[in-house]
C-alpha positions in Angstrom: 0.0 0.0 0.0 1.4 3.1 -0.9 1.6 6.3 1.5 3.2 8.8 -0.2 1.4 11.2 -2.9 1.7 14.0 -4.4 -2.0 14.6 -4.3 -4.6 14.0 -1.7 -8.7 14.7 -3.3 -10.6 13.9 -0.7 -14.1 13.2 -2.4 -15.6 11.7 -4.8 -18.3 13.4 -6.1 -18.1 15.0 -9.5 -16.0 17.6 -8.2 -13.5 15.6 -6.9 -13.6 12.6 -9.3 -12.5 15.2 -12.4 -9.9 17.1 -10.1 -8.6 13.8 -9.4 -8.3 12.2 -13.3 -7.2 16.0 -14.3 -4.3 15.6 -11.6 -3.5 11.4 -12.2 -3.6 12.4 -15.7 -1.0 15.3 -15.7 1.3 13.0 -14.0 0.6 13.6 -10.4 0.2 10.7 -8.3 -2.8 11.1 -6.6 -4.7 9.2 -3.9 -8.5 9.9 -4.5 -10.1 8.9 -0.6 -14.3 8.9 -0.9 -16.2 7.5 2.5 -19.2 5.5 0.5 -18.6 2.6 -1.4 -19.5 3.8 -4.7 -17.5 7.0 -6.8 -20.1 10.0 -7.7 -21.3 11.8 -4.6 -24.8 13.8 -5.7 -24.1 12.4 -9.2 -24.1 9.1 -8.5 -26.4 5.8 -8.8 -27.4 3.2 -6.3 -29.3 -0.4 -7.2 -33.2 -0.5 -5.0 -35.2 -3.5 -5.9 -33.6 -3.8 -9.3 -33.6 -0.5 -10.4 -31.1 1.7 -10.9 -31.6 5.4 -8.9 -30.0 8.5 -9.5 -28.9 10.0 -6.0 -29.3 13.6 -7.5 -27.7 14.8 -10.9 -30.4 13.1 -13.5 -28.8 14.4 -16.6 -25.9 15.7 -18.1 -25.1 18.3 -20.6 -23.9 17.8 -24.2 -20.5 19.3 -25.2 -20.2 20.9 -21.9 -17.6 21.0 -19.5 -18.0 17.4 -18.2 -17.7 16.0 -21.5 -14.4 18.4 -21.7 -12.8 17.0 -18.7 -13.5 13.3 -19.8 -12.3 14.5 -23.4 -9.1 16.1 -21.9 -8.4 12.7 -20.1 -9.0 10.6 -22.9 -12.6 9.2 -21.8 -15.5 9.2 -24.0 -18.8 10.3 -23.0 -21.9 8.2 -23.8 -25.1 9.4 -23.1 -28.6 8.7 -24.2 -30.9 11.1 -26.1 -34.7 11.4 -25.5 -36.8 12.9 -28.1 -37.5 15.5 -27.0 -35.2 15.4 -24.2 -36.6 18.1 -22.2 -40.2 18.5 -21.6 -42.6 21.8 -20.2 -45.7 20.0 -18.4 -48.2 22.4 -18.5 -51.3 21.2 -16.9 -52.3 18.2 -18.7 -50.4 19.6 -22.1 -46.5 18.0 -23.0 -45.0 20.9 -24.9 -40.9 20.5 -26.6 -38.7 22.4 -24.4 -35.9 21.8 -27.2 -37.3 23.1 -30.1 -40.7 25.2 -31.2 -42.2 28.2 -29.2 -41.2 27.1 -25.9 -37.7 26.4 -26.9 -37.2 29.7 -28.4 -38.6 31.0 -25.1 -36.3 29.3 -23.2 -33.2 30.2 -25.2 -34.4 33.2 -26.2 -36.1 35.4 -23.6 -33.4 35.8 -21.0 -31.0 36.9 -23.9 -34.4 39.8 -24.6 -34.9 40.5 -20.7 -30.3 41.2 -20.4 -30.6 43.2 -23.8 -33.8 45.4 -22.6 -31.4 46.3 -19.4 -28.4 47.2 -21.3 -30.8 49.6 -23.2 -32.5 50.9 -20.0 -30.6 50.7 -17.2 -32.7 51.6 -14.5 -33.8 47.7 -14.8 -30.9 46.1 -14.5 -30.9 43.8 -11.4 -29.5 45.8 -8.4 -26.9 44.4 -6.3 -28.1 41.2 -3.6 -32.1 41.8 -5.4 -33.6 37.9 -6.2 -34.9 37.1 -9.2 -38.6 37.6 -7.6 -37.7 40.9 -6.7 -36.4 41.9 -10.4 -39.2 40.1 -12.1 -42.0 41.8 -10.6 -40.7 45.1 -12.2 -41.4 43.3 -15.4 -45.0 41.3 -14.7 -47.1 40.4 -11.4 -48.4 37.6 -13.3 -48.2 34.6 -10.8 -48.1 32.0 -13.3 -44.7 33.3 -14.8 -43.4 33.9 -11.3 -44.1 30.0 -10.4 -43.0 28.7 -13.3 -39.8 31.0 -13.5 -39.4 29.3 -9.8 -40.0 25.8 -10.5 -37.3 26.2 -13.6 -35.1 27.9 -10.8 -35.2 24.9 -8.4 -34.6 22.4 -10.9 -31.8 24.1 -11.7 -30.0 25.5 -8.7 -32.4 23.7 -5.5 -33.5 27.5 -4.6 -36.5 29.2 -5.0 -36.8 32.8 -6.8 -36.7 34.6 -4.0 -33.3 33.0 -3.0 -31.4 33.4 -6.5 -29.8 36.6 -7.0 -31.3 38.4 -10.6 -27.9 38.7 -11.6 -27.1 34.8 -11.7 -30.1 34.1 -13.1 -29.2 36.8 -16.1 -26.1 35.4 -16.4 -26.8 31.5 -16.4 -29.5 31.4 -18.9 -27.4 33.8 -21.1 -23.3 33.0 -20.7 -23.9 29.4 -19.0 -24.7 26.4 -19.9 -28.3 26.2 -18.5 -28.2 22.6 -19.5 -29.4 23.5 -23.6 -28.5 20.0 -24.7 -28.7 17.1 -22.3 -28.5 13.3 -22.5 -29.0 10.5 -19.8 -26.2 8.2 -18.7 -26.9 4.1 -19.5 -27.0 2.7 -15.9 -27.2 5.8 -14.3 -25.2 8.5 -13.8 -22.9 7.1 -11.9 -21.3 6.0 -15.2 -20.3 9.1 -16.3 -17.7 8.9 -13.3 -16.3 5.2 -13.7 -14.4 5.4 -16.8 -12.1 8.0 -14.3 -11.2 5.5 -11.7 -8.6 3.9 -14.8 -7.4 7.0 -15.3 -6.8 8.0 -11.4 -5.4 4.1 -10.8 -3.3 4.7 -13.8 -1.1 6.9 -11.9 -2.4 7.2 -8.1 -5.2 5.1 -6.1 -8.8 5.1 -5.3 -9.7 4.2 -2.0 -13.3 3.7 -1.4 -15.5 3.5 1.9 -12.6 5.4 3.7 -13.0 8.1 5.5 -10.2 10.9 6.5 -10.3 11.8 10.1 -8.2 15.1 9.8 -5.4 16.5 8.1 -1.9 17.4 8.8 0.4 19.9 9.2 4.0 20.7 9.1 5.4 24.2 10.6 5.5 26.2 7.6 1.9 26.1 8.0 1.0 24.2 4.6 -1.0 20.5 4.5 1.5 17.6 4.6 -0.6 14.8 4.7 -3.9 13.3 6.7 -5.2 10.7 9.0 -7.4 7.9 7.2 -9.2 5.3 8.5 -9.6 2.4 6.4 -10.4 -1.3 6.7 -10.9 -0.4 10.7 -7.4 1.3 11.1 -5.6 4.6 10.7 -3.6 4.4 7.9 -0.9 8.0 7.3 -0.6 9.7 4.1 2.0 12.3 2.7 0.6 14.8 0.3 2.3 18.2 -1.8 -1.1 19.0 -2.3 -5.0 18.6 -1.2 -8.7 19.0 -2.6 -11.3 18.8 -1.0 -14.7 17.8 -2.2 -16.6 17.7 1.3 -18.1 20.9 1.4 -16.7 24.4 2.9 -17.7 23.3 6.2 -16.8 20.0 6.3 -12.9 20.9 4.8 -12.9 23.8 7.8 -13.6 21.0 10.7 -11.1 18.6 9.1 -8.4 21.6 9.2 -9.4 22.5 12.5 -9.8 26.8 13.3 -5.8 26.8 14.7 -4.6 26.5 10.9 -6.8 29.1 9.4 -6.5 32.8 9.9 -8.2 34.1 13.6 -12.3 34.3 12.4 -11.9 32.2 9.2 -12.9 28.9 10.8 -16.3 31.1 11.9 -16.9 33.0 9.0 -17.3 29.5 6.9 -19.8 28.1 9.8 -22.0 31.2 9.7 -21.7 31.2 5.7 -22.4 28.0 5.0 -26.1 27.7 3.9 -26.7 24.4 1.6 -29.8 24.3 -0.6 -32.2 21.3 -0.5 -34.0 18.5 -2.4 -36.3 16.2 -1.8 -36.3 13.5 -4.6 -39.1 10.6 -4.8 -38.1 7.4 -6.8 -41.3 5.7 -8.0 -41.8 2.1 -10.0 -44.8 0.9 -11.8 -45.4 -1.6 -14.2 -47.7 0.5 -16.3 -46.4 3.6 -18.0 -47.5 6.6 -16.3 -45.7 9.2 -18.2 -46.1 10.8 -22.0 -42.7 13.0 -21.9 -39.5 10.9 -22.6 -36.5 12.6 -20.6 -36.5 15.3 -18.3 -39.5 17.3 -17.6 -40.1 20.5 -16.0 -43.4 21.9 -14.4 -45.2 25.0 -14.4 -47.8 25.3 -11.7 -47.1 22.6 -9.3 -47.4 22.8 -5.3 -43.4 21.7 -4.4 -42.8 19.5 -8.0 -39.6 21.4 -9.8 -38.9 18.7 -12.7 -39.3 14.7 -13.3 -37.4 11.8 -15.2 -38.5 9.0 -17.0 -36.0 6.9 -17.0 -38.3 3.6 -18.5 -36.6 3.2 -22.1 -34.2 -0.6 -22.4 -31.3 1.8 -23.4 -31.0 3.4 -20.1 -30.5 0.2 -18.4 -32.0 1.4 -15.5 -34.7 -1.5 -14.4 -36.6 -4.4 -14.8 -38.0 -5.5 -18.0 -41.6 -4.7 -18.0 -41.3 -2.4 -15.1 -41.5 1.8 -15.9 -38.8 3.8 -13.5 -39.3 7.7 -12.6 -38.5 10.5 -10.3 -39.6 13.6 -8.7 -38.2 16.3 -7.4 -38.9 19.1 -5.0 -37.5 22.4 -3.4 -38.8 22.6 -0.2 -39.7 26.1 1.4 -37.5 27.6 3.1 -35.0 25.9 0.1 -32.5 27.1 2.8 -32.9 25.9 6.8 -35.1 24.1 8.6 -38.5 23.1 6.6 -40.8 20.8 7.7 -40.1 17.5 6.2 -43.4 15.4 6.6 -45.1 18.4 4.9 -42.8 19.2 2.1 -43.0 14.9 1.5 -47.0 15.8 1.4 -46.9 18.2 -0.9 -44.8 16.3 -3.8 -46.4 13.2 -3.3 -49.9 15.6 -3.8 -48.1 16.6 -7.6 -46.7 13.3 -8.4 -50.3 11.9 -8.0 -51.9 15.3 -10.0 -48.6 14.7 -13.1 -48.8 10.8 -13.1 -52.1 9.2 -13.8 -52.5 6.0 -12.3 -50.1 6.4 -9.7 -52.4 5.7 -6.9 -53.2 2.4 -8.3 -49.9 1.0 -9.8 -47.2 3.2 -8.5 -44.3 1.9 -6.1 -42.4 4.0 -4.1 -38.3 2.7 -4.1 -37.2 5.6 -2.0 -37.3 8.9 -1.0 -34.1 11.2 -0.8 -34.0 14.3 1.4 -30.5 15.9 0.2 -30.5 18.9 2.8 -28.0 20.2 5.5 -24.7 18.4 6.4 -25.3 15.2 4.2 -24.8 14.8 1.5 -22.2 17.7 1.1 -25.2 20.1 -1.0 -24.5 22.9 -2.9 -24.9 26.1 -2.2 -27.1 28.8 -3.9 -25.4 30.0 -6.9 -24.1 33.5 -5.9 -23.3 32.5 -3.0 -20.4 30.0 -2.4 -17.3 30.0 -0.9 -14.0 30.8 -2.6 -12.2 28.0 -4.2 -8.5 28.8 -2.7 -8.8 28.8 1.4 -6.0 30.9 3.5 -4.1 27.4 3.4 -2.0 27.8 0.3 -2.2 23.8 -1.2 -5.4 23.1 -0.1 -8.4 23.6 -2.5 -12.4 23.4 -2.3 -14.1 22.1 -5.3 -17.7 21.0 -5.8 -21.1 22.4 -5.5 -20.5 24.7 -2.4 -17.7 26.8 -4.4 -18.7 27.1 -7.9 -17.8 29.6 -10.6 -19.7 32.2 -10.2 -23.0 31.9 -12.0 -22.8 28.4 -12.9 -24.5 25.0 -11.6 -24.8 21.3 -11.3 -22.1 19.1 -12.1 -20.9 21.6 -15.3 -20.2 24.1 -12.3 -18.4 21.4 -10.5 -16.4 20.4 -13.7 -15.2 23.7 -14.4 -14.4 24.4 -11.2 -12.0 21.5 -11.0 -10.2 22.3 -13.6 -9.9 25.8 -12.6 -8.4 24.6 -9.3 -5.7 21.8 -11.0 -4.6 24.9 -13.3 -3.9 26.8 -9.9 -2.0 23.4 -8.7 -0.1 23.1 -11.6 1.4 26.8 -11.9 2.2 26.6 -8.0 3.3 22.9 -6.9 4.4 22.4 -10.1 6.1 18.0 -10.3 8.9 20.0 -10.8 9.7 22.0 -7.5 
């Protein structure tokens, strides 16, 4: 077993699993330590019953900066394309969120709404104002304000009232905001595997190992960490660490005596993750029209759904039909109540899926809030990427670019964060 690396990502959610193939792949040897027993984090997949569930991230975007990293490491992509991929459920009406009307909407009118405040100012979004705040100077029209909500959520886990006008400007406009999508075979958790070769080609992947703490020698910099694996503590050496816990989480691993007097603080009181409450459903009768992803309009909790019943996804029984649900609870950020929020969603789920209350089985129901699993944070509002220790990194959903989200965010921010590594702990010093 080897102890000695050059690079520590502790992690393996998509955050960490492209920081570590960027690193393995540019020659650093890099140990890659993840406490479940399964590479993916949020993005990943877990087997219920015989069906495959997505524990967050349903889809993932064409050409974006996921396929990139996997590109830059030599990995090919393969994803699955609905038709249409995306979905609006209006009511009882399926319209083509890729194409037609809606589509042009979609690509279309954030680009009219950023060019109508570059032409008068005065509605430009003001500094900290939400998207609610900046869209009623435009409509009061409550049907555009949920639905512009319910697209928020599925997005970003907030609500409009939490999501800063300026990140919403910016992500439907500059971003991504997830134009082209496809679905991962088996689950998403597949998008990730074809990285553990590249990691264990020049490092290791140790799974369903925790690290305890880290290290420190007395010029103040990480030199290694504490790891408990297979029931003992086992030492590690490392030049150089990211971590893909959370902000919080990488803080009480440190420990306040190695950060800057306040620091350790600042990151508790700051630290605000988004939730999502995701219900996995069964039934062997098809109780769905749209073929991908679909978001709704006017629902009470409901921000999007997947239909993940077609044999090329892989994802369960023959005969059997496989979908989820998902909801951002109110407050999206705190304490909610958790039997009510559960009421609600189930409430849409029964109003979007006919037939559920006679043939629909529930799998499982995920509640992805608070300190597990590490959750992002509202866009706009994560934590810097660097920390006051100078070779140890954040990546992940709590420290995103700004303006960005979902594992696209996460992917970029990697690679921002293994450029930093490789211009400062360069293999060479």
């Amino acid at each position: 077993m080897e102890t000695k690396f050059d690079a520590l990502v502790i992690g393996a959610g998509a955050g960490g699993m492209c920081a570590a193939a960027r690193l393995a792949h540019k020659g650093y040897k890099t140990l890659l330590v993840e406490a479940h027993d399964r590479v993916g984090g949020r993005a990943s997949t877990r087997e219920v019953d015989g069906f495959l569930l997505n524990t967050g991230a349903l889809v993932i975007e064409i050409g974006g900066a996921v396929e990139q990293t996997l590109d830059d490491v030599g990995v090919k992509l393969d994803l699955f394309v609905p038709k249409p991929a995306t979905e609006l459920l209006l009511g009882k009406k399926h319209l083509n969120a890729d194409g037609g009307f809606v589509g042009w909407i979609r690509n279309q009118a954030p680009n009219i709404l950023n060019f109508t405040t570059k032409i008068f100012p005065s509605l430009k979004p003001k500094k900290g104002e939400s998207t609610a705040q900046w869209l009623r100077k435009y409509t009061k029209n409550e049907f555009i304000h949920g639905a512009v909500s319910n697209v928020i959520g599925a997005m970003f886990a907030a609500s409009s009232e939490d999501l800063p006008a300026d990140v919403f400007l910016h992500y439907f406009t500059v971003g991504s905001a997830f134009k082209k999508i496809g679905l991962a075979p088996g689950g998403t958790i597949e998008v990730w595997k074809p990285l553990i070769p590249v990691i264990e080609k020049n490092g290791e992947v140790w799974l369903s190992s925790i690290v305890k703490k880290l290290t420190f020698d007395a010029n103040g910099l990480v030199n290694g960490a504490e790891i408990e694996r297979n029931g003992k503590i086992v030492t590690i050496s490392a030049n150089v660490v990211v971590s893909n816990t959370g902000p919080w989480a990488t803080v009480q691993l440190t420990g306040a005596e190695n950060f800057p007097e306040g620091h350790y603080e600042k990151i508790k009181r700051e630290d605000k993750p988004a939730a999502i409450i995701t219900v996995h459903f069964a039934s062997q009768k098809p109780l769905a029209k749209f073929a991908g992803l679909a978001l709704a309009a006017k629902t009470r909790r409901m921000v999007y759904a997947g239909n993940f019943s077609q044999p090329e996804q892989k994802r369960c029984p023959e005969g059997w039909y496989l979908y989820c649900a998902a909801s951002v609870p109110k407050p999206a950020i705190g304490e909610f109540d958790l039997e009510e929020e559960k009421r609600l969603l189930m409430e849409d789920i029964k109003d979007y899926f006919p037939g559920f209350e006679e043939h629909g089985k529930v799998l499982a129901i995920d509640v992805t809030a608070h300190e597990w699993p590490a959750q992002r944070a509202v866009t706009g509002f994560d934590q810097p990427m660097q920390t006051p220790v100078k070779n140890l990194w954040n990546v992940g959903d709590g420290v995103k670019p700004w303006g960005e989200a979902g594992t696209v965010a996460c992917a970029k921010g990697a690679k921002i964060v293994v450029d930093e590594i490789l211009k400062k702990f360069s293999l060479n010093k």
